[in-house]
N, C-alpha and C positions, 0 to 999 in steps of 0.2 A: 620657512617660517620667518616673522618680521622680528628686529629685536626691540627693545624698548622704546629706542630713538629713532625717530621717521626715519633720520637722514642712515640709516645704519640697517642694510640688510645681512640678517644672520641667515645662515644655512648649515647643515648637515650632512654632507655629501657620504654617497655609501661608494669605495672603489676600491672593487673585487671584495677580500673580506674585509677591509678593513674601513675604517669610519674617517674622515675628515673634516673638523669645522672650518669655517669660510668667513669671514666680517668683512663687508664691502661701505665705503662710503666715499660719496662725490657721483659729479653726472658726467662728469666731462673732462678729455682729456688723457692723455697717455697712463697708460694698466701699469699701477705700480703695486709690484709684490713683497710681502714683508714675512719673512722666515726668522719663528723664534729660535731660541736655544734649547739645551737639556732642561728636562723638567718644567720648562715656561709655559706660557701659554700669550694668544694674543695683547691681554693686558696690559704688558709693559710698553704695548707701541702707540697706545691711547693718545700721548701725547703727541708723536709723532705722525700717526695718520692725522690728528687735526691740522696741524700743521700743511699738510700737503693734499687733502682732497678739496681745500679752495679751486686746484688745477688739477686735477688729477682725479682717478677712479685707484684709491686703495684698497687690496685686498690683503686682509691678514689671515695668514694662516692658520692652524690649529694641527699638530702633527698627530699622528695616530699613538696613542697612551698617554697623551698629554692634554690637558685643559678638561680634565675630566672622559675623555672618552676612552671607549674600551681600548685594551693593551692586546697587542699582537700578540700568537701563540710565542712566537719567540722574536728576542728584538730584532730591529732593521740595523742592515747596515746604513751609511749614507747614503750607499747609493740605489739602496730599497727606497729611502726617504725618499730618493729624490724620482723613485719611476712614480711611485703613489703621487708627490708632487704635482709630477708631469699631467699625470691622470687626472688627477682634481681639476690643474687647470684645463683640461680640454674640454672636460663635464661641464662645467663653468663655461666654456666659450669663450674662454680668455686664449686667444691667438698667438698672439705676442706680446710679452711683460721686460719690464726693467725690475729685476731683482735684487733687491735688498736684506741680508740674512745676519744677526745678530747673532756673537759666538756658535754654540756649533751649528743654527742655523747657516752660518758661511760656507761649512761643509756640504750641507745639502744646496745650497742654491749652483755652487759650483758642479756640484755633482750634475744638476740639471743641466746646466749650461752644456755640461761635455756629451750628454745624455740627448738634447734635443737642443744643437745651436740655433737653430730657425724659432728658437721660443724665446730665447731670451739678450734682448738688444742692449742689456749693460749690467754689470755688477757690483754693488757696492757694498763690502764683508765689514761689517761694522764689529770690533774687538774680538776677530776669530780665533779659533783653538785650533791646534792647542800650539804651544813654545815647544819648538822639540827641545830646546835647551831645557828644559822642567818638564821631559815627558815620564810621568810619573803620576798614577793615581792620587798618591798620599801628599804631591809638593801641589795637583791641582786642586785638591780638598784645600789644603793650607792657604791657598791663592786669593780662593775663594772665599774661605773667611777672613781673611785679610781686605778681602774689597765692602764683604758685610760691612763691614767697621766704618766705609767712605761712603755706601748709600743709602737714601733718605728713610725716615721711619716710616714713612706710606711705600717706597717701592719694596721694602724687605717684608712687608707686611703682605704683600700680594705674592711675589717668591715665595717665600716660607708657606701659602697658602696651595700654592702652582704643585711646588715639589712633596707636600704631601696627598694631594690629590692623584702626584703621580706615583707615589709611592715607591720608599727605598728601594726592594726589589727589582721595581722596574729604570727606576735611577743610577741604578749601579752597573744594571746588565746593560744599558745604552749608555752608560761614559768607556765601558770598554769596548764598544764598536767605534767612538767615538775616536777614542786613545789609538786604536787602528788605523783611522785613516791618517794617509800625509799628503797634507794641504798644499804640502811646498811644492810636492813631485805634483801632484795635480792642478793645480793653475796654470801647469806648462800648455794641457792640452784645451785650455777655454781660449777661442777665438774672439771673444765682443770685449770691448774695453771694462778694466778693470779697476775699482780703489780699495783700498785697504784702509782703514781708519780707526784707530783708538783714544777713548779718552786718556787726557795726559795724565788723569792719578791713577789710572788701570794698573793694577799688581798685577792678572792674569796675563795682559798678552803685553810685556814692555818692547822700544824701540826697537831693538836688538830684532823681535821678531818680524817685524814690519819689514825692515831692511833685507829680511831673508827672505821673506814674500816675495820681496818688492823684485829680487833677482831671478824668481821662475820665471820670467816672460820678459821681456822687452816692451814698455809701455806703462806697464800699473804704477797706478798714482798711490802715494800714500799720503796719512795726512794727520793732526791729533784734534781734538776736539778740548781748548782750554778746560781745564778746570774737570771735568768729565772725570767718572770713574769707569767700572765695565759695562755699564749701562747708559753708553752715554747718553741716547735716545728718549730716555725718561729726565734726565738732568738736564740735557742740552738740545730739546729739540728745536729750535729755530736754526742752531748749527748746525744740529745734523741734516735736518731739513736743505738745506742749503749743498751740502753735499749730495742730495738724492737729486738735486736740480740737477747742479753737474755733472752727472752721471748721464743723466735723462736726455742730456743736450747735449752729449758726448755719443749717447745711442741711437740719437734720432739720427 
């Protein structure tokens, strides 16, 4: 189906049982893929695909229990996310992507990468989960409202909208698959160039963790995006923007 906006095609993808939304915009140009976080939905990357389908073919994802579509009998781990992932894009016909995955979005996208390296030519984990220095439920609930308080009244208005669409239940049982995966052991085993990136006011993922990222692999760039909270994508998209460049031209 078409969405609202010519330049914007929506879809629905169905893979195996589960449902997948898809938002594509731009004609031309290297496949770039955008992976939200827990309880998100594409929304938050509004700005930031505008930003980059001037050159580029954006796809924003939609994950299975999230942006309104039905919830899995029981949650995915990452690396379910990331076979469904994989699936969507092949349904799609998308060959080969540069992926870009926001919080626990970072999980899944890496999860892809180690899942099908022939799909994906670069990475860029925009303020990933979790700090294993703060690996705890109750310090990433607190984290998180602590970042509430730094971003804007339109993007908390679309979150707070996102996560009850996705519903406590289902938010709770996917932060602790979430809280299971470790990001750090896993970046060992992705082959395509990698960045790590956090806004500079980010309470959830501070410096400290970048720099542990930053030692799984020999190569990953990290970096902070001024002024940025955990969203920095909605705040700062001409920066971040700009980073997805360097990625793209680091994977070509």
């Amino acid at each position: 189906m078409s969405g609202t906006a010519a330049e914007t095609k929506v879809q629905r993808l169905r893979v195996g049982e589960y449902d997948v939304g898809l938002r594509t915009s731009g004609k031309e140009g290297p496949d770039i893929v955008l992976v939200h976080g827990i309880g998100a939905s594409a929304r938050y990357f509004e700005r930031l695909a505008a930003e980059l389908s001037a050159g580029a073919r954006v796809h924003c994802l939609e994950l299975p229990g999230h942006a309104g579509l039905p919830r899995p009998p029981e949650p995915l781990t990452m690396q379910g996310y990331a076979d469904v992932v994989l699936q969507a894009l092949r349904q799609a016909g998308i060959g080969r992507a540069h992926m870009v995955g926001h919080s626990m979005g970072g999980q899944v996208a890496v999860e892809t990468a180690i899942l099908s390296p022939e799909t994906v030519s670069s990475l860029l984990l925009l303020g990933p989960t979790v700090n294993r220095a703060e690996h705890h439920a109750v310090l990433q609930g607190m984290r998180l409202a602590q970042d509430t308080l730094r971003e804007r009244p339109a993007l908390n208005r679309i979150l707070f909208t996102d996560y009850l669409r996705a519903g406590p239940p289902w938010y709770l049982s996917t932060l602790r698959r979430m809280m299971d995966h470790r990001l750090e052991d896993r970046l060992a085993l992705v082959s395509c160039p990698v960045a790590v990136v956090r806004g500079a006011r980010d309470p959830i993922v501070p410096p400290s963790w970048l720099l542990r990222l930053q030692g799984a692999r020999p190569g990953i760039l990290i970096g902070e995006v001024p002024g940025a909270p955990h969203v920095l994508m909605w705040n700062r998209p001409a920066e971040t923007a700009a980073w997805v460049h360097r990625m793209v031209e680091a994977g070509t």
